[in-house]
C-alpha positions in Angstrom: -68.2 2.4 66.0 -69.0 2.9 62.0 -66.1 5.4 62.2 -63.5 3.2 63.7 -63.4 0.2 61.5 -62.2 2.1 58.8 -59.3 3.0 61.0 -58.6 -0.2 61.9 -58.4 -1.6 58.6 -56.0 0.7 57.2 -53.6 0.2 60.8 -53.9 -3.4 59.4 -53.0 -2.9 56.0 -50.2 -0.7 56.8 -48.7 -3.2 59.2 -49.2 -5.8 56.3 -47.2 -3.7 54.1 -44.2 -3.3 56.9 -44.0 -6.8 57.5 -43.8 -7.1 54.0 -41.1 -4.1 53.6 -38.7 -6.0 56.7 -38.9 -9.5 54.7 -37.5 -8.0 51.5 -34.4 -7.1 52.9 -32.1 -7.3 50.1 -27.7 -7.5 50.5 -26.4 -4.6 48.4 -22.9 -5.8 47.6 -21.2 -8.7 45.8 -19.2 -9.4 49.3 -21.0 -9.0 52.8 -19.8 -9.2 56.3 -21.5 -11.5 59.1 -23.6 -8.5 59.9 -25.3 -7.6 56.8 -25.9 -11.5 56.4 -26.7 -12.1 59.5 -29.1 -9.0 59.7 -30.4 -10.1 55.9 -31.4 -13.9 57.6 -33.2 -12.7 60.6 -35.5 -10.5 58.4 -36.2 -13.0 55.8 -37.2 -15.6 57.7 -38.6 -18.2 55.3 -41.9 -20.4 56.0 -43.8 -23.3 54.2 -46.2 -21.7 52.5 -44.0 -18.3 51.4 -43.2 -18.1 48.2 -40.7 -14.8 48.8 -37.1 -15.3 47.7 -35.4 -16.3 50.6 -31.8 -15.9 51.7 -29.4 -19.1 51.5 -26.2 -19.6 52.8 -24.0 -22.2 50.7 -21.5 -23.6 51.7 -18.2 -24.2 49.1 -16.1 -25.8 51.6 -13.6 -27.6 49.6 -9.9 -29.0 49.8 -6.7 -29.8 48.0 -6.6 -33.4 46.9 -3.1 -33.8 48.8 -4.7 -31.9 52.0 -2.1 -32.9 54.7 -5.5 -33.4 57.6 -7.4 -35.6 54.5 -10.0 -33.2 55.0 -12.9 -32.3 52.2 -15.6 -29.9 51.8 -18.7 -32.5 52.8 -16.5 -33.4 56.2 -16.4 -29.2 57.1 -19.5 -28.9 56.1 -21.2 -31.1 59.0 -18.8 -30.5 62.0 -19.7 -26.9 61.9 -22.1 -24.6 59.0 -24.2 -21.3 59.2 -27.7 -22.6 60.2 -30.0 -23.6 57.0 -26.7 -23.8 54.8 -27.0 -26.1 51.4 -24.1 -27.6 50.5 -22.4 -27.3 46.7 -20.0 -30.1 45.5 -17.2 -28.7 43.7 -15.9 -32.1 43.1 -19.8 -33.4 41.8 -20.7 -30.3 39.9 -18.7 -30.0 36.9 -18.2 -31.5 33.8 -17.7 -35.3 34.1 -16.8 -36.3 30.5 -13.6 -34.0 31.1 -10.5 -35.5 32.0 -10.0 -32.2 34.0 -11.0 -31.5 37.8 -14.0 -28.9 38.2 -14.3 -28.0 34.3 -17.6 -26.2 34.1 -20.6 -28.0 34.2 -23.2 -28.1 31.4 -25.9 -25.9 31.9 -28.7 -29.0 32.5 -26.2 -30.8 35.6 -26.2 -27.0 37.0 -29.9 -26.6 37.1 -30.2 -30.6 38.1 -28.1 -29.9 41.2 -29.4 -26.2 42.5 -32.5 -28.2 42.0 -31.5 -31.1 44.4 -30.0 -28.9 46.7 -33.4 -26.7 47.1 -32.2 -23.6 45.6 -34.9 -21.4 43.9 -34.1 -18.9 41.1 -35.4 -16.3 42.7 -33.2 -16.9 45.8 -30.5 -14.7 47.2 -27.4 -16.8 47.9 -24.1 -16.0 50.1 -21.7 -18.6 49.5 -18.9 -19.0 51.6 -15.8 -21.4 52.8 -14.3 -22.8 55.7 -13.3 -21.2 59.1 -10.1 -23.5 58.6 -9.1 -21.8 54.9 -10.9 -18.2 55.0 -11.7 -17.4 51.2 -10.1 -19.7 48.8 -13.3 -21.8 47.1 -16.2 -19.9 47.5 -15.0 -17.4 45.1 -15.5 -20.3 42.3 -18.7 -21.4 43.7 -20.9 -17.5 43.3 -18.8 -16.9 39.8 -20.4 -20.7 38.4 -23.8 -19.0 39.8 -23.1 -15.9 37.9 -21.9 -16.9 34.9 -25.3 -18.9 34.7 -27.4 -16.2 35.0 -28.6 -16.5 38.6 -29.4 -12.3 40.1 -28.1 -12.7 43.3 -24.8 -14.0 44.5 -22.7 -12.9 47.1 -19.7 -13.4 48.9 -19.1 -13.8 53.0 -16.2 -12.4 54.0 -16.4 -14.8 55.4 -17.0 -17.6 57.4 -13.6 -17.3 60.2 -15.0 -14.1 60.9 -18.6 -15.3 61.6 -18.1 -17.5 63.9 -15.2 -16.1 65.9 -18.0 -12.9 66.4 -20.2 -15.6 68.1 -22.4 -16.1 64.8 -25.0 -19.3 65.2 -23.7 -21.9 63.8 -24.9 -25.8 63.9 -23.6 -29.4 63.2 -24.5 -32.7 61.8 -26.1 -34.2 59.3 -28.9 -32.3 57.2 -32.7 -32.4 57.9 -34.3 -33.1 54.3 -34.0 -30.2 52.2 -37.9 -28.6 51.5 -39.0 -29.6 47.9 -38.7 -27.4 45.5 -41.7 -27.2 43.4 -40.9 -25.5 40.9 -37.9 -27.0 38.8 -34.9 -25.0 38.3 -35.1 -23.6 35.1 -31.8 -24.9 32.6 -30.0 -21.1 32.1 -27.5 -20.1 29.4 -24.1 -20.0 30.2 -22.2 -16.4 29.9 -19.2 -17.7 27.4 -17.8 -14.0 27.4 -16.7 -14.5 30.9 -15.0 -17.7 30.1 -11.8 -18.7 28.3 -11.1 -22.3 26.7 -7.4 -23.8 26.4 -8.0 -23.0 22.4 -8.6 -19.7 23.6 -5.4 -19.7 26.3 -3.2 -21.1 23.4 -4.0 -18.0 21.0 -3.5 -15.5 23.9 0.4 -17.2 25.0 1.1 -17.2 21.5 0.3 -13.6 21.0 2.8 -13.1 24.0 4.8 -10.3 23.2 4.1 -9.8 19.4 3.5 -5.8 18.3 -0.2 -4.9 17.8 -1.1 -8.0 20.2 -4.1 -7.2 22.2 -2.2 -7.5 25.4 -4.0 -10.0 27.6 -2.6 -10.4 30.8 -3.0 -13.7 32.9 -3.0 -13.6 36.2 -2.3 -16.9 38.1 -3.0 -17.5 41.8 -0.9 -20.5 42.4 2.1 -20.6 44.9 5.7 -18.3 43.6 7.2 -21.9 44.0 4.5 -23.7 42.0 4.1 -20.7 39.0 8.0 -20.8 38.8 8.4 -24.4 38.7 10.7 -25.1 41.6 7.6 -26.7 43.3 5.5 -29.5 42.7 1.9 -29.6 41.9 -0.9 -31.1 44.3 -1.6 -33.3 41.8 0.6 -36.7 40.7 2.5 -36.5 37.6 1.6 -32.5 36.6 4.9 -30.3 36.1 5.1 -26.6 37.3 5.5 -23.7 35.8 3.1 -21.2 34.5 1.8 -19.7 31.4 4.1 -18.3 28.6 4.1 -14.0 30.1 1.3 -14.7 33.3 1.6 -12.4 36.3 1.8 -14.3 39.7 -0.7 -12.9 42.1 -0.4 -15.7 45.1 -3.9 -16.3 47.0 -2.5 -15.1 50.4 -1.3 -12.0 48.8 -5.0 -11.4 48.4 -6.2 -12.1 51.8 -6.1 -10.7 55.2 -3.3 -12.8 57.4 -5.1 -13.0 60.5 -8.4 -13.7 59.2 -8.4 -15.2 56.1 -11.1 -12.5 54.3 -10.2 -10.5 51.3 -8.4 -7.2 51.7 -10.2 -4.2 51.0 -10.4 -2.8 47.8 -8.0 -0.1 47.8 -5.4 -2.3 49.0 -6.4 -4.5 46.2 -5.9 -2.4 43.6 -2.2 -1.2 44.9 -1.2 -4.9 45.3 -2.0 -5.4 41.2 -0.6 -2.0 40.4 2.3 -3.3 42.2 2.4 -6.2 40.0 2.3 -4.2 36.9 -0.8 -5.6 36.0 -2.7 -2.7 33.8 -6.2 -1.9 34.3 -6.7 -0.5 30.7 -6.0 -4.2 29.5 -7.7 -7.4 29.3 -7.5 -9.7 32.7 -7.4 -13.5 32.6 -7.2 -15.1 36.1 -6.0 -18.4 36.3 -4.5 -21.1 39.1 -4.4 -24.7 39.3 -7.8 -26.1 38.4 -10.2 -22.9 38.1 -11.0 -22.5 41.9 -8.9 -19.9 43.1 -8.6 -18.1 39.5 -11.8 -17.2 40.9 -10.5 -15.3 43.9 -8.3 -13.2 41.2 -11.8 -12.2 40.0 -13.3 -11.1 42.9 -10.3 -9.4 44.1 -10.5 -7.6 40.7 -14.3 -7.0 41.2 -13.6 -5.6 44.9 -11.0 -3.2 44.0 -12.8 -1.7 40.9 -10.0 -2.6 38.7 -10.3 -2.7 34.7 -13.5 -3.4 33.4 -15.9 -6.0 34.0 -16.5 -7.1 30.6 -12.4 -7.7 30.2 -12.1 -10.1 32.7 -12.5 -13.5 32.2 -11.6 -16.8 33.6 -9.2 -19.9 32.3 -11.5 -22.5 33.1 -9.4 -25.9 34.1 -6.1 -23.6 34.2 -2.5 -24.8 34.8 -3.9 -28.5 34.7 
């Protein structure tokens, strides 16, 4: 019997250490399907009294202010959601001495509200949009997490897709959100990945000029909106666009049928087909900042230019 427990207690260790080894399932890329996140959430179950990063889908469900339905992001987000979503405001996280819509916030109302919303730093976060929109704000959502610092963001491509392959997916209001005991810590915010409208103004008036660096901005609103024959969403903002910009309309980005991003390779013909260069700065833009950011990922997706050239106009056209 002496010669047995030995055996047993390395059986038990080892099955300690492949529990372990199926928790830590980690995603891989920037965006994932509804199978890798899927897969990623039933191995990483969380409990109360683990202290493992977990895996938390967030939801950026968010609308146009002249939304024909009246719909908004909060509305979505409790008729249907991925099961243990958190919700992020786009319209409550931002800067609020700005007379902009969804200018950055400062780095303390960041850590305040992935605080509130029970998000840990150590915690892997998919954030993703509505089935009624496919990818248009969640883009804007995982590039604020990024910018400030937090390891691991991703994308779902994306939410349509999840539940039309018979995903779970729950409604109604939230159960209280587990306390967070430790407080998010208050991060540094990336400035090289951002441009200002001092910035934007330097770059249009460069437009052009011999030895000029050669940014080009990329802008995601509608043809009709960059060329000015259609109005903006929002009361009393003219159209038009930025003094040399490139227009690279959101649908062009995305698949028709399902609303997900195109794969990369088609994303990289679509912005040589715009002439945009990949050897040359990028700065994506749109209408306030929120789909500038699907420019990005599109950019990210398709390996195209360099990382540290791309940057975003935060606040944008408006």
């Amino acid at each position: 019997m002496a010669l047995l427990a030995p055996v047993r207690s390395s059986l038990a260790k080892r099955s300690v250490r492949s529990t372990t080894a199926i928790r830590q399932v980690h995603l891989q890329t920037y965006l994932v399907t509804p199978k890798e996140l899927s897969d990623a959430l039933t191995k990483n179950v969380p409990t109360k009294i683990s202290t493992a990063p977990r895996v938390i889908p967030l939801c950026a469900a968010w609308f146009l202010p002249n939304d024909p339905k009246g719909r908004t992001g909060q509305h979505v987000f409790k008729q249907k959601r991925i099961p243990s979503a958190r919700f992020f405001d786009l319209d409550a996280v931002k800067d609020h001495e700005s007379p902009y819509p969804h200018m950055l916030p400062t780095a303390q109302v960041f850590a305040k509200a992935m605080q509130d919303i029970g998000i840990r730093k150590d915690d892997e976060v998919v954030v993703y949009d509505t089935q009624e929109l496919g990818i248009f704000s969640a883009p804007r959502v995982a590039w604020t997490l990024k910018i400030f610092g937090h390891p691991a963001v991703h994308i779902l491509n994306n939410f349509r897709l999840w539940v039309e392959q018979g995903y779970p997916t729950e409604s109604g209001d939230v159960e209280g959100i587990d306390e967070v005991q430790n407080p998010y810590p208050t991060p540094t915010l990336d400035t090289s990945k951002v441009v200002d409208f001092a910035g934007m103004k330097e770059v249009a008036k460069d437009y052009g000029k011999e030895g000029a660096e050669g940014v080009q901005v990329l802008d995601a609103r509608s043809q009709g909106r960059w060329a000015g024959s259609d109005p903006e969403p929002r009361p009393g903002l003219s159209s038009g666009h930025i003094l040399g910009s490139i227009n690279v309309p959101l649908p062009e980005l995305l698949n028709p049928e399902t609303g997900a991003l195109l794969p990369g390779d088609e994303l990289g013909k679509l912005f040589r087909s715009k002439g945009v260069d990949p050897e040359k700065p990028i700065i994506s833009s749109c209408g306030t900042g929120v789909t500038a950011a699907v420019i990005d990922a599109a950019l990210g997706e398709a390996n195209f230019g360099q990382p540290q050239a791309r940057r975003l106009y935060d606040g944008s056209w408006t």
